[in-house]
C-alpha positions as CSV (number, residue, x, y, z in Angstrom):
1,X,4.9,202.4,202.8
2,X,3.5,203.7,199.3
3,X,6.1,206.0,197.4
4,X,4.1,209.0,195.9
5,X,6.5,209.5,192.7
6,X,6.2,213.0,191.2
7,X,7.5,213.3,187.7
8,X,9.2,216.8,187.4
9,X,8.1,219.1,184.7
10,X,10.7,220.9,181.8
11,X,11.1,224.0,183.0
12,X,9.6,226.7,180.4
13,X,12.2,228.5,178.4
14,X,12.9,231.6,179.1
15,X,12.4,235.0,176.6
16,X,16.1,235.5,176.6
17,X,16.3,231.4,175.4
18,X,13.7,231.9,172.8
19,X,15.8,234.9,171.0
20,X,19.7,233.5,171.8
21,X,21.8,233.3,168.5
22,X,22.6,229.8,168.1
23,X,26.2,230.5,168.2
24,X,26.3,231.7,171.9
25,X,24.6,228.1,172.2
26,X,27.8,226.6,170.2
27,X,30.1,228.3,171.9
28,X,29.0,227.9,175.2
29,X,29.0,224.2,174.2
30,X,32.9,224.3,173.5
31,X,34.2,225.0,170.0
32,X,37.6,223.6,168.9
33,X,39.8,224.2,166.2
34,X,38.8,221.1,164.7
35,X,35.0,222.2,164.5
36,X,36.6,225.6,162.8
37,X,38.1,223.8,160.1
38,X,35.7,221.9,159.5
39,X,33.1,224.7,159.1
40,X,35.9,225.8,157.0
41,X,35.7,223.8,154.5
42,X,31.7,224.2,154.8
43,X,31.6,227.7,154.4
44,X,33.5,227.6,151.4
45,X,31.7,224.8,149.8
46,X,28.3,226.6,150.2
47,X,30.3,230.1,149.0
48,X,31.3,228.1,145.6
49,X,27.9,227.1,144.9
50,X,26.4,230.8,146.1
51,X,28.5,232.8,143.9
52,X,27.0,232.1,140.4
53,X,23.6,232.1,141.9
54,X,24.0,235.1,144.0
55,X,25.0,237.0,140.3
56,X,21.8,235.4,138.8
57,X,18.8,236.2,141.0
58,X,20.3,239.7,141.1
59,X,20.2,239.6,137.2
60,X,16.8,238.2,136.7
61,X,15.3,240.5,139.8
62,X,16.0,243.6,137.5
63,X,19.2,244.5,139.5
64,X,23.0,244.2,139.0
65,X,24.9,241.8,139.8
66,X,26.9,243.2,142.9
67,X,23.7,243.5,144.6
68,X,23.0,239.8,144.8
69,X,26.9,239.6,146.1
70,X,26.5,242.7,148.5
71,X,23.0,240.5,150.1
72,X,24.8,237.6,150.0
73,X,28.0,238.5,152.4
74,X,26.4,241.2,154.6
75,X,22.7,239.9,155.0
76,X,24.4,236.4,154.8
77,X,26.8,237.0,157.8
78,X,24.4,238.6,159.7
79,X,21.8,235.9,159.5
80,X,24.7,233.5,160.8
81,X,25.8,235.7,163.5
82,X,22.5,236.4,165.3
83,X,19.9,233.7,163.7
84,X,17.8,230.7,165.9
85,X,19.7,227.8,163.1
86,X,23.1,226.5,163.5
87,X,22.9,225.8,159.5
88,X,20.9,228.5,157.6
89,X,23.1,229.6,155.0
90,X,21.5,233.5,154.4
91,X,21.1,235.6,151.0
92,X,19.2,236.4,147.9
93,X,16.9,233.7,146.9
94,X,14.9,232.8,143.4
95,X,11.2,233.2,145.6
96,X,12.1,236.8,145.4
97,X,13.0,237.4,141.7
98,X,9.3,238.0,141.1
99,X,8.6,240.4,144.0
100,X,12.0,242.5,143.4
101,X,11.7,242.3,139.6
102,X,8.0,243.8,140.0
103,X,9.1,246.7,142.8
104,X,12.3,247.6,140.5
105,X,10.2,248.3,138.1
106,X,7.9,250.3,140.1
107,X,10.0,252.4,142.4
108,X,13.7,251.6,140.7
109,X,16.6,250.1,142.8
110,X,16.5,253.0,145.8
111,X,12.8,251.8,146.8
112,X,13.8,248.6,147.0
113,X,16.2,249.0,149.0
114,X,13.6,250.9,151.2
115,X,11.5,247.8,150.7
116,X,14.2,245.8,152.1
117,X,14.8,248.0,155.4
118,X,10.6,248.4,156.1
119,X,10.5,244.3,155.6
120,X,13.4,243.6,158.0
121,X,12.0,246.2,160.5
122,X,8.6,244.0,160.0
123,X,10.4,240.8,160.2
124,X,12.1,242.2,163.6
125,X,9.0,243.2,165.2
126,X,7.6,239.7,164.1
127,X,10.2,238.0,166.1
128,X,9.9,240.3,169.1
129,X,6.2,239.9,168.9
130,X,6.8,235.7,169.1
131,X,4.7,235.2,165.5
132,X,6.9,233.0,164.6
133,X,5.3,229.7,166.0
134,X,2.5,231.1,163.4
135,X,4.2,231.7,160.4
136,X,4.8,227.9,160.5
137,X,1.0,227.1,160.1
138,X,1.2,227.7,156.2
139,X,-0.8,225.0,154.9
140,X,1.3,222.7,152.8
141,X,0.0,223.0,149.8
142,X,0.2,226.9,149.9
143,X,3.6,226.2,150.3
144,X,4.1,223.7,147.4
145,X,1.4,225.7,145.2
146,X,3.4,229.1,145.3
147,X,6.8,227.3,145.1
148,X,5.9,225.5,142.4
149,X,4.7,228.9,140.4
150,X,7.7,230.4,141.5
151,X,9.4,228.1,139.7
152,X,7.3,228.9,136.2
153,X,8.3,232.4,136.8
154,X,11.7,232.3,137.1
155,X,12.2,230.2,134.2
156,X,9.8,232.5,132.1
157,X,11.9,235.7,133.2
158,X,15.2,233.0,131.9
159,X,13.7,232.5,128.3
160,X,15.3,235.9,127.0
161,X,18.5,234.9,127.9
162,X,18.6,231.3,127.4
163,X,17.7,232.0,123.7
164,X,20.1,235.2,123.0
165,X,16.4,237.1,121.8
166,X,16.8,240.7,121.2
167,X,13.6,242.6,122.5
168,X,12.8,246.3,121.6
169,X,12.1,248.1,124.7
170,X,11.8,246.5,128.1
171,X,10.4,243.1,128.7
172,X,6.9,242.9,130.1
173,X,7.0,240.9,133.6
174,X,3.5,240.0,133.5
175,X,3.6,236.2,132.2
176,X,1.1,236.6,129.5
177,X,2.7,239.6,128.1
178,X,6.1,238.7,128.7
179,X,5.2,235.0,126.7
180,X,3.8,237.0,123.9
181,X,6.6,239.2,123.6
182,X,9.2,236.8,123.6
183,X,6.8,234.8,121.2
184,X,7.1,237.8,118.8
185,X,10.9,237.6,118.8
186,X,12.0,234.5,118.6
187,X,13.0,235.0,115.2
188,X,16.2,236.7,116.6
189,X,17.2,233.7,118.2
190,X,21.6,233.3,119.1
191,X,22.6,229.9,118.2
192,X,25.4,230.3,120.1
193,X,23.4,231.9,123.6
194,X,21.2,228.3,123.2
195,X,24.5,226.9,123.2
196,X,25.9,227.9,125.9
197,X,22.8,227.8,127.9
198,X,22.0,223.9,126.7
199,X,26.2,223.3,127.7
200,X,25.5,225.2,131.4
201,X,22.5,222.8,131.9
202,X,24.4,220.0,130.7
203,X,27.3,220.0,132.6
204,X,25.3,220.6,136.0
205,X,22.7,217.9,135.7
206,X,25.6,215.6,133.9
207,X,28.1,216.3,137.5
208,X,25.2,216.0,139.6
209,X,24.7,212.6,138.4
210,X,28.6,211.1,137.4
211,X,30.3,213.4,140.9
212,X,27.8,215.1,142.9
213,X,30.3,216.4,145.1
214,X,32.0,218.8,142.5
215,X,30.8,222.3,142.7
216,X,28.4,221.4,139.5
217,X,27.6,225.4,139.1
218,X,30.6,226.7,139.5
219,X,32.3,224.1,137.1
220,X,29.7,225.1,134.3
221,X,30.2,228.7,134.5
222,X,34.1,228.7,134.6
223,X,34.0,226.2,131.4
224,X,31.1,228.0,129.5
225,X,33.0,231.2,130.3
226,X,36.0,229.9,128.7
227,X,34.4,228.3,125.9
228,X,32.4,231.8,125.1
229,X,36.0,233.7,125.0
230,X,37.9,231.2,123.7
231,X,36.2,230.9,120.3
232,X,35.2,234.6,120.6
233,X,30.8,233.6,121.0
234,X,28.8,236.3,119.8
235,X,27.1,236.6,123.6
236,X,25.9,238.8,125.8
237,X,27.8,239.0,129.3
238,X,28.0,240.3,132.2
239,X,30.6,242.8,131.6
240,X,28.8,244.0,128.1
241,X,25.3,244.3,129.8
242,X,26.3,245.7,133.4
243,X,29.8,246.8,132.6
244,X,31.3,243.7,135.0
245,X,31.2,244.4,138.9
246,X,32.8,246.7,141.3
247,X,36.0,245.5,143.3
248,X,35.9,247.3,146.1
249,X,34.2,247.3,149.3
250,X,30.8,248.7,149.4
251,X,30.1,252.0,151.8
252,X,26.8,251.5,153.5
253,X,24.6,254.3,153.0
254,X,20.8,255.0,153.4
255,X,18.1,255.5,150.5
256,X,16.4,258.3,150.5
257,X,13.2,258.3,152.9
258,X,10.1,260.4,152.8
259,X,6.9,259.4,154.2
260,X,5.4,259.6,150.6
261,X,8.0,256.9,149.5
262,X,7.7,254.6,152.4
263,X,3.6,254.6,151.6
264,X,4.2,254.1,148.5
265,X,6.7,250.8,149.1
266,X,4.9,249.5,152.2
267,X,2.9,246.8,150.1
268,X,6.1,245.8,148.6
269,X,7.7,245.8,152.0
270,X,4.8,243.7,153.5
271,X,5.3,240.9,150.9
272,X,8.9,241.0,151.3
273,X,8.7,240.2,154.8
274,X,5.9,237.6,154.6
275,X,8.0,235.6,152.1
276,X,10.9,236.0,153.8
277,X,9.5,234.5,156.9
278,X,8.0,231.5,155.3
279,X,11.6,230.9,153.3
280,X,13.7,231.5,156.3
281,X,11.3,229.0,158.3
282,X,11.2,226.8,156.0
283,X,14.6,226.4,155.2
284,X,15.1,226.2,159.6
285,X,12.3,223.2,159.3
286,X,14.7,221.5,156.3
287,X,18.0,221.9,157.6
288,X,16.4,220.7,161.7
289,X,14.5,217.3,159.4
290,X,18.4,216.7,158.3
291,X,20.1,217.1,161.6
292,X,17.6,216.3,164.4
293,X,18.1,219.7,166.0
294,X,15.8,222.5,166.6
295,X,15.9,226.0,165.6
296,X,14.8,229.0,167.5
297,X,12.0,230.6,165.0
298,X,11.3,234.1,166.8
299,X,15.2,234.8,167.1
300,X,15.4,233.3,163.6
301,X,12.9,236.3,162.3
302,X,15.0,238.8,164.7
303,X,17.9,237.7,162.6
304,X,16.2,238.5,159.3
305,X,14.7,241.7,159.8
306,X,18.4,242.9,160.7
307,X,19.9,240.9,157.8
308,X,17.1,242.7,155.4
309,X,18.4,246.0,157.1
310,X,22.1,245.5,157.2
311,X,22.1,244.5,153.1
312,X,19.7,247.5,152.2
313,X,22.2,249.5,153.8
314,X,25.1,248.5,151.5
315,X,23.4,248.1,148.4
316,X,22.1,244.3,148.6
317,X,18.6,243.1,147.9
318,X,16.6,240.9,150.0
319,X,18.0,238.0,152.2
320,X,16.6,235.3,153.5
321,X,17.2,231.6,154.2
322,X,17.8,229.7,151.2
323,X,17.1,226.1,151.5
324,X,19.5,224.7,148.8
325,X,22.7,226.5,150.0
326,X,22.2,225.4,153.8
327,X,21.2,221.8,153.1
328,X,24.5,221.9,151.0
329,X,25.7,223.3,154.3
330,X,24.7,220.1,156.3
331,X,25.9,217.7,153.8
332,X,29.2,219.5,153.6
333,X,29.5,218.5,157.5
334,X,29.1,222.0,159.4
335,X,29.3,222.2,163.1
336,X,27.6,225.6,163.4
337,X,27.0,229.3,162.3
338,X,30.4,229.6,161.6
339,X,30.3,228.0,158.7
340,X,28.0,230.4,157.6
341,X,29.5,233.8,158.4
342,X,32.9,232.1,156.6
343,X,30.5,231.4,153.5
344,X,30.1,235.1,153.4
345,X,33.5,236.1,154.1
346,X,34.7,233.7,151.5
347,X,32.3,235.4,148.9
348,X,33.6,239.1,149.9
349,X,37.4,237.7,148.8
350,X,35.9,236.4,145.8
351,X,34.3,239.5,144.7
352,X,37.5,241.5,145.8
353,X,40.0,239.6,144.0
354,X,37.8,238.2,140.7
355,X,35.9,240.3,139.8
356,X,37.2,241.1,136.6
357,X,36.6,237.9,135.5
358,X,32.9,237.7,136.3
359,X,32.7,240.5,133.3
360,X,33.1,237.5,130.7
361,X,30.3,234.8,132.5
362,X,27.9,234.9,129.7
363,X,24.2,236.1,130.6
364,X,23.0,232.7,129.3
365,X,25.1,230.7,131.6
366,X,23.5,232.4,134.3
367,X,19.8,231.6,132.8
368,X,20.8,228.2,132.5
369,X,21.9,227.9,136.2
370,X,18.5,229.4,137.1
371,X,16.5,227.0,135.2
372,X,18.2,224.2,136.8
373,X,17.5,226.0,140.1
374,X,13.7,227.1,138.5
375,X,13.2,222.8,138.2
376,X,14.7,221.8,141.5
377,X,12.1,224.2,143.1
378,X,8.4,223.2,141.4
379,X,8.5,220.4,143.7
380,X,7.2,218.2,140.7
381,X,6.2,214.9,143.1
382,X,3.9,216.7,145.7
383,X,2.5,218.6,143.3
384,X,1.3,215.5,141.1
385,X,0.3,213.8,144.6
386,X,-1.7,215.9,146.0
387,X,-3.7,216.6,143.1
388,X,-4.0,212.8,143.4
389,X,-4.8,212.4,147.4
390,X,-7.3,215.1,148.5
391,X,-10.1,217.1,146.0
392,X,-9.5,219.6,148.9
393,X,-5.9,220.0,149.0
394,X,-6.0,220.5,145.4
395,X,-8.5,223.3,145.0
396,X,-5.6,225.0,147.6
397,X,-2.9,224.0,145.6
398,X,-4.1,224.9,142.4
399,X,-5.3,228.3,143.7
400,X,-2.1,229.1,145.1
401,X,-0.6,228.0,141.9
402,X,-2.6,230.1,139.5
403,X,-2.9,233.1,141.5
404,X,1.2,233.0,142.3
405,X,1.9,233.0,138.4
406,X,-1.1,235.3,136.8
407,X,-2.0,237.6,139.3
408,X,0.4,238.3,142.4
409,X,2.5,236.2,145.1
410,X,0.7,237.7,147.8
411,X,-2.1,237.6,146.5
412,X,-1.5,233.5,146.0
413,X,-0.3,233.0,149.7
414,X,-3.2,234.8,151.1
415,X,-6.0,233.0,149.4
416,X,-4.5,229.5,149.2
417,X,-4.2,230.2,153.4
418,X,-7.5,231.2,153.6
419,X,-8.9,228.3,151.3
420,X,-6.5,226.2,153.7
421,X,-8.1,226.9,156.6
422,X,-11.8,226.6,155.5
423,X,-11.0,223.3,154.5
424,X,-9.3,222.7,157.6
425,X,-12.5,223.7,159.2
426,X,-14.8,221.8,157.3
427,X,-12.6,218.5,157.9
428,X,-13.0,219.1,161.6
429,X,-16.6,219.6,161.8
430,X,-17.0,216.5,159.9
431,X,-14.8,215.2,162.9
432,X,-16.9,216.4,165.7
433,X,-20.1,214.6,166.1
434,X,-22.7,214.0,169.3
435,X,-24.3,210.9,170.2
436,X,-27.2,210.4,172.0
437,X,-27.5,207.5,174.1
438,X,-31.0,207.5,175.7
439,X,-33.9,207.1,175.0
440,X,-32.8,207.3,171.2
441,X,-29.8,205.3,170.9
442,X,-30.2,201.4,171.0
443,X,-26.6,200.3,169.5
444,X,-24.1,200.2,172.5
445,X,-21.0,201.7,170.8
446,X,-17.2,201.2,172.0
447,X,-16.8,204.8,173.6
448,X,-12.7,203.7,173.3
449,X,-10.3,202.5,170.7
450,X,-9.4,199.6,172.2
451,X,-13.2,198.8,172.1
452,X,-13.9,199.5,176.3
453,X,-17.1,200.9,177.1
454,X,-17.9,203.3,179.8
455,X,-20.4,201.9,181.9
456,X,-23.2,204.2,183.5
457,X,-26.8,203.3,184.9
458,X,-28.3,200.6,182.6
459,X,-31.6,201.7,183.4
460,X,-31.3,204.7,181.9
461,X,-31.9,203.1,178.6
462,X,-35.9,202.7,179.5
463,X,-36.0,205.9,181.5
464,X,-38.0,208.2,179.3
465,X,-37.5,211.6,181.2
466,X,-33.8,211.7,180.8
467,X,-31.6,211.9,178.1
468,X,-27.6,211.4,177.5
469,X,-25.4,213.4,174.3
470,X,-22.2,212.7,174.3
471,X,-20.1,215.2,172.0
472,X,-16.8,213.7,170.2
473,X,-14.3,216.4,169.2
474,X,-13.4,219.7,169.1
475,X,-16.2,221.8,169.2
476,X,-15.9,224.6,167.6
477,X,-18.0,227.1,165.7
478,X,-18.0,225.1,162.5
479,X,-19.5,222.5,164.5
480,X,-21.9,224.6,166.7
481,X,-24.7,224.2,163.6
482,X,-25.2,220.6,163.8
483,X,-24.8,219.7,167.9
484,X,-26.8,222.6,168.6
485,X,-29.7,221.3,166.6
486,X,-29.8,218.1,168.2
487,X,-29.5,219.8,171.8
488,X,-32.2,221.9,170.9
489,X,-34.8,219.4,171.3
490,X,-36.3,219.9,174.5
491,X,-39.7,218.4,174.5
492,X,-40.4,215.2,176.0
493,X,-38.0,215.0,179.1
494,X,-37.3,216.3,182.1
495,X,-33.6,216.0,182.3
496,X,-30.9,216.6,179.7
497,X,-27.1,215.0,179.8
498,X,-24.2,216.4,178.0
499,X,-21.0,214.7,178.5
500,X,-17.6,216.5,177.2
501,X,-15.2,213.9,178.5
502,X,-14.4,213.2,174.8
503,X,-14.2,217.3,174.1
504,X,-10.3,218.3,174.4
505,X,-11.1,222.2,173.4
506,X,-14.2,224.2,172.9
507,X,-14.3,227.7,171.4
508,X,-16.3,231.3,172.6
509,X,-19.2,230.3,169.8
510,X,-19.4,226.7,171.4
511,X,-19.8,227.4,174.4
512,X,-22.2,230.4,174.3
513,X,-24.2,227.9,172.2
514,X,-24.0,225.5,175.2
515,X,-25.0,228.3,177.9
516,X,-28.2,229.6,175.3
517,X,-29.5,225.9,175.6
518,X,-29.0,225.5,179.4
519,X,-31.1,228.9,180.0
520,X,-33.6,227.8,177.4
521,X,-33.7,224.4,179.2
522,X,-34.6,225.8,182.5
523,X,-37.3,227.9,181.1
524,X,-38.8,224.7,179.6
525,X,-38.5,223.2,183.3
526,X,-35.8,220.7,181.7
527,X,-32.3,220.3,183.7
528,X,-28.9,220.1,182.5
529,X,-26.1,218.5,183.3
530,X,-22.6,218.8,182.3
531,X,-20.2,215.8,182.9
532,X,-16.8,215.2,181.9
533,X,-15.4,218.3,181.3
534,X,-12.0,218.9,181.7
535,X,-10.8,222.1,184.1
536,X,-10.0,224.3,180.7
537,X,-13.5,223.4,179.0
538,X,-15.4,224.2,182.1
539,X,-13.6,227.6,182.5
540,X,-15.1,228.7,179.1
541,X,-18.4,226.9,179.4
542,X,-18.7,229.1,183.1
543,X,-17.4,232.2,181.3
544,X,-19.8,232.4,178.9
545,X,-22.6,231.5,180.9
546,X,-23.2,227.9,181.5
547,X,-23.2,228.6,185.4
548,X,-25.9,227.1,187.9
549,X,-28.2,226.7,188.6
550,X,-28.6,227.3,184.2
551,X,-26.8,224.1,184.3
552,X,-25.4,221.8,186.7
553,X,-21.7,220.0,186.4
554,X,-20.7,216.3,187.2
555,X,-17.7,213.9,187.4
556,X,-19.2,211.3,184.7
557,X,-22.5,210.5,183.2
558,X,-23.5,207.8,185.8
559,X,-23.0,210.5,188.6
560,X,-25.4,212.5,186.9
561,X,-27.7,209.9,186.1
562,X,-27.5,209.0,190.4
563,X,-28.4,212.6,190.9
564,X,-30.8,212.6,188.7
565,X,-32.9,209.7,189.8
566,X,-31.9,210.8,193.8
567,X,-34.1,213.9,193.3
568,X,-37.0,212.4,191.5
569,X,-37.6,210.2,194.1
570,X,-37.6,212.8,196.4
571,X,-39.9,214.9,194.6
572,X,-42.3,211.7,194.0
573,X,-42.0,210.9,197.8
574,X,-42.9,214.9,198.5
575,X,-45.4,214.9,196.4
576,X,-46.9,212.0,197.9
């Protein structure tokens, strides 16, 4: 008796899987107090290494302080709480200095904080809408190019402070500008700023290397911080510049909206939320590469867009995933969002209980914590390899690159994606190809990897009124151009073959193309066969046309060949 063995398929997840926080998921699983300590401990590692940079990005976006803090615990929590990672560690990030420097000094800290609310509403609606699959199609280089020239631009906004310069009037935050103004005064240069800043840099890179499991950061701003009040340094702080920060629990509130305000922040609002969701995905990608799980990206963007909303609403500026602090998260041994939402709650007793002492952090401690951050991000070895690899993948990186640090981020992402994906198209019309087997084609190719050939009727190689293409590849409108010319030849025979067995996927322009020829090939008296399609090419070939009696469609190229021959004879015997 013969088994028939059907192999079950995964059921499809369902819409309320796709957008369930991944703590339901742990604690459905069974969370101990073991697994709370543990995230314990987590949490408060990532919180020690957050708290300097949280004060820093806040500094260099053009902000205060507290509002990096303020991001930090109530975007932070909330991107734990209701976000598709069990490890994104949530808050302000340096990708955004640029963006949130520039709005600041458009539209001052209340549109920004409108900014923020518009992007997370955007970022929401993105999740809702599934686009998060999407997001994830960045090209590679984009990604390393605008990295990369984030990284120039955070260290360029760092130069004031790293070399104590006094500048009349506000800095410029074009890079061109900004270079030739700090140019212009480096002739106030504070030995003791490059001091501390060299010292900061020092001491990080120096525990990094000798105990990489000591809160480098931390440990160079509590020492520099000392050293500057010890021996009474004549530096800037915190405390002299923004007059410390507050110690006392922020009240949410609203900014002020108007419909003239939120046109006039929605571009800002729209780059917000496009870098936010290629951070907060990328960070998901990282910390999933470092502990074999998988992340949920549409309830990952859900997360976000209320994160965004819930830190505009008490002062913070934008949040998303930050890949550092939650790969510190893994490799301090978290078990789950926990850890995350303690990070944040740790950071709130921080602020509460020492903030006074955050007054006397010098300004160039911070800018030399941010340069350290500025080099870990230009992603030095991809860069330098694919300039190397691909002639392509360089004109996108480069572009991306450029654009990111001279003209706009946006502006970067969008034309690096967009030089991305004509390259991407050109590659694959390279791919696709047709080969025509009879009467033109005399060298019998493998049609297989493994060098098998498809067998069909030998004769067909002297039979001068049929002929046999056989497209390879995608075929898709960058390809239509070149098969379409060879198809096009219709003089000569009576019978044309086009075999899609090796076609996985054909596009509306392909097959429209395919359907023009079949009608043109009938009014020439020529017929056409289709073999080898599969059930999803022959759908769109018959939507668009390619329908009998236009064109008829066959198992394989020998069937057709049968059928072909079949009704000759008949119509030779008829005619006799």
């Amino acid at each position: 008796m013969n088994h028939l063995t059907v192999e079950a398929k995964p059921p499809s997840p369902s819409i309320a899987d796709l957008f369930l926080p991944k703590i339901v998921t742990v604690l459905r699983e069974g969370y101990s107090l073991r697994d709370f300590r543990v995230d314990a401990v987590a949490g408060l590692t990532v919180a020690i290494v957050a708290l300097p940079l949280s004060m820093a990005i806040a500094i260099a976006s053009g902000t205060t302080p507290d509002r990096g803090l303020y991001a930090a615990i109530f975007g932070g929590f909330i991107v734990s709480l209701l976000g598709g990672s069990r490890f994104q560690i949530g808050g302000p990030a340096g990708a955004f200095i640029v963006l949130v420097a520039a709005s600041v000094g458009r539209h001052g800290i209340d549109g920004v904080l409108l900014a923020t609310m518009i992007a997370g509403a955007i970022l929401m609606i993105a999740g809702f809408l599934q686009l998060g699959t999407y997001i994830k199609f960045i090209p590679y280089p984009v990604t390393i190019g605008f990295t990369a020239g984030i990284a120039v631009i955070i260290f360029a906004s760092q130069i004031r402070d790293l070399l104590g310069l006094t500048i009349a009037g506000k800095e410029p935050g074009e890079l061109v500008e900004k270079l030739e103004t700090l140019g212009r005064a480096i002739g106030t240069t504070n030995i003791s700023a490059v001091a501390v800043s060299i010292s900061t840099v020092g001491i990080i890179l120096g525990l990094r290397k000798f105990r990489p499991a000591w809160p480098g950061m931390l440990i160079a701003v509590v020492a520099t911080g000392l050293a500057a009040g010890l021996f009474a340094l004549p530096v800037e702080t915190i405390g002299t510049r923004f007059g410390g920060i507050p110690q006392s629990f922020p009240l949410p509130s609203f900014p002020v909206v108007t419909l003239a305000k939120i046109k006039a922040v929605l571009p800002d609002a729209a780059a917000f939320a496009l870098l936010g969701a290629i951070e907060s995905l990328l960070s998901a990608v990282v910390a999933d590469g470092m502990t074999g799980r998988r992340h949920r990206s549409n309830s990952e963007l859900v997360a976000q867009g209320v994160a965004n909303i819930g830190s505009a609403i008490f002062g913070g500026i934008c949040v998303t995933g930050t890949i550092a602090r939650t790969a510190t998260n893994v490799r301090a041994g978290a078990r789950g969002p926990v850890a995350g939402m303690l990070h944040s709650a740790f950071l709130l007793a921080f602020m509460l209980i020492a903030a006074p002492l955050a007054s006397y952090i010098p300004l160039a401690t911070l800018a030399g914590v941010l340069t350290v951050v500025a080099w870990n991000m230009a992603e030095k070895h991809e860069f330098a390899t694919l300039l190397r690899t691909s002639w392509g993948d360089a004109v996108v990186l480069l572009a991306t690159f450029l654009l990111t640090v001279f003209r706009d981020l946006t502006e970067g992402i969008v034309v690096g994606f967009a030089l991305g994906a004509l390259l991407f198209i050109h590659r694959m019309s390279q791919v696709t190809g047709i080969e025509s087997y009879a009467p033109l084609a005399l060298e019998d190719k493998a049609d297989t990897t493994n060098g098998d050939r498809e067998r069909y009727d030998p004769a067909l190689a002297a039979d001068p009124d049929i002929v046999v293409y056989r497209i390879n590849g995608a075929f898709f409108f960058g390809a239509v151009a070149a098969v379409a010319t060879v198809l096009d030849r219709l003089s000569g025979y009576k019978a044309l073959v086009i075999d899609f067995k090796a076609v996985p996927f054909l596009d509306s322009t392909a097959a429209n193309a395919i359907a023009q020829i079949a009608l043109k090939a009938r009014r020439h008296g020529v017929r056409v066969f289709i073999t080898g399609a599969s059930p999803m090419v022959r759908r769109t070939l018959l939507s668009y046309g390619a329908r009998p009696p236009q064109a008829k469609y066959r198992k394989d190229i020998a069937t057709a060949v049968a059928d072909i021959k079949t009704r000759a004879g008949l119509t030779a015997t008829g005619a006799a």
